[in-house]
N, C-alpha and C positions, 0 to 999 in steps of 0.2 A: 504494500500500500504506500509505506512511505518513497520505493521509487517510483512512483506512478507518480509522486506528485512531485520529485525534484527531477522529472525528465516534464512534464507539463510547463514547468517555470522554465527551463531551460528555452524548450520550445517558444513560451509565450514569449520570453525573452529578446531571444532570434530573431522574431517577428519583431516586435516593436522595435527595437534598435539597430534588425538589419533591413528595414523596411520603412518605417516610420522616422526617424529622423534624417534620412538621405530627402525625404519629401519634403519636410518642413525645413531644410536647412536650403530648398532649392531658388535659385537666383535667375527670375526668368524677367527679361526686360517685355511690357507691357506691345503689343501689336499695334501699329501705328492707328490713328483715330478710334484707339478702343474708348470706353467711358471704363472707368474704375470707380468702385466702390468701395467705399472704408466704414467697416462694421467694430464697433467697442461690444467688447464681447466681456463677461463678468464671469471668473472661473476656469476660466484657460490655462493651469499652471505643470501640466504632467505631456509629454509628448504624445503619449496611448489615445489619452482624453482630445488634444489636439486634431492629432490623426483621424478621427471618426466624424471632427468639426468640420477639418477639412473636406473630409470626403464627401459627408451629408452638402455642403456648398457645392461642390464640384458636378453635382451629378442635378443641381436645377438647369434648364434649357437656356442656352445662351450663354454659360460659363465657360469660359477660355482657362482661368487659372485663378487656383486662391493660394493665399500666403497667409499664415498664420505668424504673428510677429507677439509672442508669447509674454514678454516681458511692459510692451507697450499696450496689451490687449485689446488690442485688433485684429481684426483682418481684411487684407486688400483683397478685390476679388476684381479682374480682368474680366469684360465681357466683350465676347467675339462681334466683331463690326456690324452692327446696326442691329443688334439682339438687346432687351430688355427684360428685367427684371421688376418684380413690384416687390417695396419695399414689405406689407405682409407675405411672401413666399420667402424673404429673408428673415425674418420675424419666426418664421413657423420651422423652416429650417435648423435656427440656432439653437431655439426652445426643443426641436425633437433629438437634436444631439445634445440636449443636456446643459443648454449654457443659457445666460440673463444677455438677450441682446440690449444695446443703448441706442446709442447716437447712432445713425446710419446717415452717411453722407455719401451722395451721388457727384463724382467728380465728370463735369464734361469734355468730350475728347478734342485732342487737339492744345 
């Protein structure tokens, strides 16, 4: 029993740190005349919990790329050329992975 659960840790481990912090540590400059968004996010402090922030963003319609910037608690989120978001689908998003959205500011492109 007890190696079942120090090969699980191991594994969960793997995962989260050979997986999860290459994504959030990733440096991607924004697509020309994209709109970017920046989401204050309350609770964002563990990379695991990140990663599923991340991901739950990633996978609304029109998303190019999120960035999770842990220490400032936000997230930029790139939206692919002339795609749109509404600010409750980000709302509903943050709240289903777990986290207090705030301030959502829509930056325009160009």
């Amino acid at each position: 029993m007890l190696r079942q659960i120090v090969l699980m840790l191991i594994f969960t481990a793997s995962l989260l740190f050979g997986q999860g912090v290459p994504l959030l540590a990733q440096q991607t400059s924004p697509p020309d005349s994209a709109q970017q968004i920046i989401v204050r996010v309350d609770g964002a402090s563990c990379p695991f919990c990140a990663f599923g922030l991340e991901k739950r963003l990633g996978h609304l319609e029109g998303v190019a790329d999120v960035r999770l910037e842990m220490k400032a608690g936000k997230v930029i989120i790139t939206l692919q050329k002339g795609a749109t978001v509404s600010e409750q689908a980000l709302r509903q998003a943050v709240e289903e992975a777990g986290f207090t959205p705030r301030e959502i500011s829509f930056l325009p492109s160009g």
